[in-house]
C-alpha positions in Angstrom: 0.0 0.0 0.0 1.3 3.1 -1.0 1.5 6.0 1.7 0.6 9.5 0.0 3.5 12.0 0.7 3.0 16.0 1.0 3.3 18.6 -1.6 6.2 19.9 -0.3 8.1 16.6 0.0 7.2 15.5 -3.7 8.9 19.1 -4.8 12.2 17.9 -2.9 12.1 14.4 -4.6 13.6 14.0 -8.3 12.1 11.3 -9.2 7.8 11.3 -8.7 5.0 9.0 -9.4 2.1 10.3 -12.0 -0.4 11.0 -9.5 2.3 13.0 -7.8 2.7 15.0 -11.1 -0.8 15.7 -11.4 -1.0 17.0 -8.3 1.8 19.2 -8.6 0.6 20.7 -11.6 -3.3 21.1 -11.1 -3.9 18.6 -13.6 -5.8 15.3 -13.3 -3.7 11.6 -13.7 -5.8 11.1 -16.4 -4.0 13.9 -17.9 -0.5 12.9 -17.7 -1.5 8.9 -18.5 -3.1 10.2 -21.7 0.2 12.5 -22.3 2.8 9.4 -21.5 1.2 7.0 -23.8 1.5 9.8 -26.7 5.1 9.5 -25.6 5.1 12.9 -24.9 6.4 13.0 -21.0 9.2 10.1 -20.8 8.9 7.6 -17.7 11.4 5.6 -15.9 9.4 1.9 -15.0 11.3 -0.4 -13.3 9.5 -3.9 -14.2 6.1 -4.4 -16.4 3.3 -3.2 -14.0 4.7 -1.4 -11.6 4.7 2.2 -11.2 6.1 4.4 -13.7 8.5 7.2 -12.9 8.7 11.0 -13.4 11.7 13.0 -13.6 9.9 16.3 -11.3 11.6 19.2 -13.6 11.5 17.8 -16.7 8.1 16.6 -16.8 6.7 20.0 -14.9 8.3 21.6 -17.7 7.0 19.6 -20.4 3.8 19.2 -19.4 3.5 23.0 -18.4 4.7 23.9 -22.3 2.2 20.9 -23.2 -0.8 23.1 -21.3 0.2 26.0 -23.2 0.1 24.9 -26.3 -3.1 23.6 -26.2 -4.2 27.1 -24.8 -2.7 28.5 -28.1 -5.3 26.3 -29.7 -2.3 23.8 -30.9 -3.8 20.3 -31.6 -2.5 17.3 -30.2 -1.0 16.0 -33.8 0.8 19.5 -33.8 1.9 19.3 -30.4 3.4 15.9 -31.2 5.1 16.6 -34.4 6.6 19.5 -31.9 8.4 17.1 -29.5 8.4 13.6 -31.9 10.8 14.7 -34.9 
């Protein structure tokens, strides 16, 4: 059973889980699941199943710059083409 840990101990941490990530950026785990299977925020997973992995600056970044472009209007296959080259 996992043990949920405070905001301000996941902002010391490098390494977060997704629903940890959601909550530090106002966003639902739905939201960075759906982004992660685009391929669009990279995960560490250590074995098929179990929890996947965030690095906590580069995926606030990316999914903050993610958020923005879809406030610009971008669409996802635009977004994608952005970060997939």
């Amino acid at each position: 059973m996992r043990v949920k840990r405070d905001l301000e101990k996941i902002k010391k941490e490098e390494f977060i889980r997704q629903s940890e990530l959601a909550e530090l950026n106002n966003v639902r785990p739905s939201t960075v699941k759906y982004y992660s299977e685009l391929g669009l925020l990279p995960y560490k997973q250590k074995a098929r199943g179990l929890s996947k992995f965030y690095h906590r600056e580069d995926s606030s970044k990316r999914l903050k710059e993610i958020l923005e472009f879809k406030k610009q209007g971008k669409s996802i296959t635009e977004i994608i083409s952005y970060y997939i080259r």
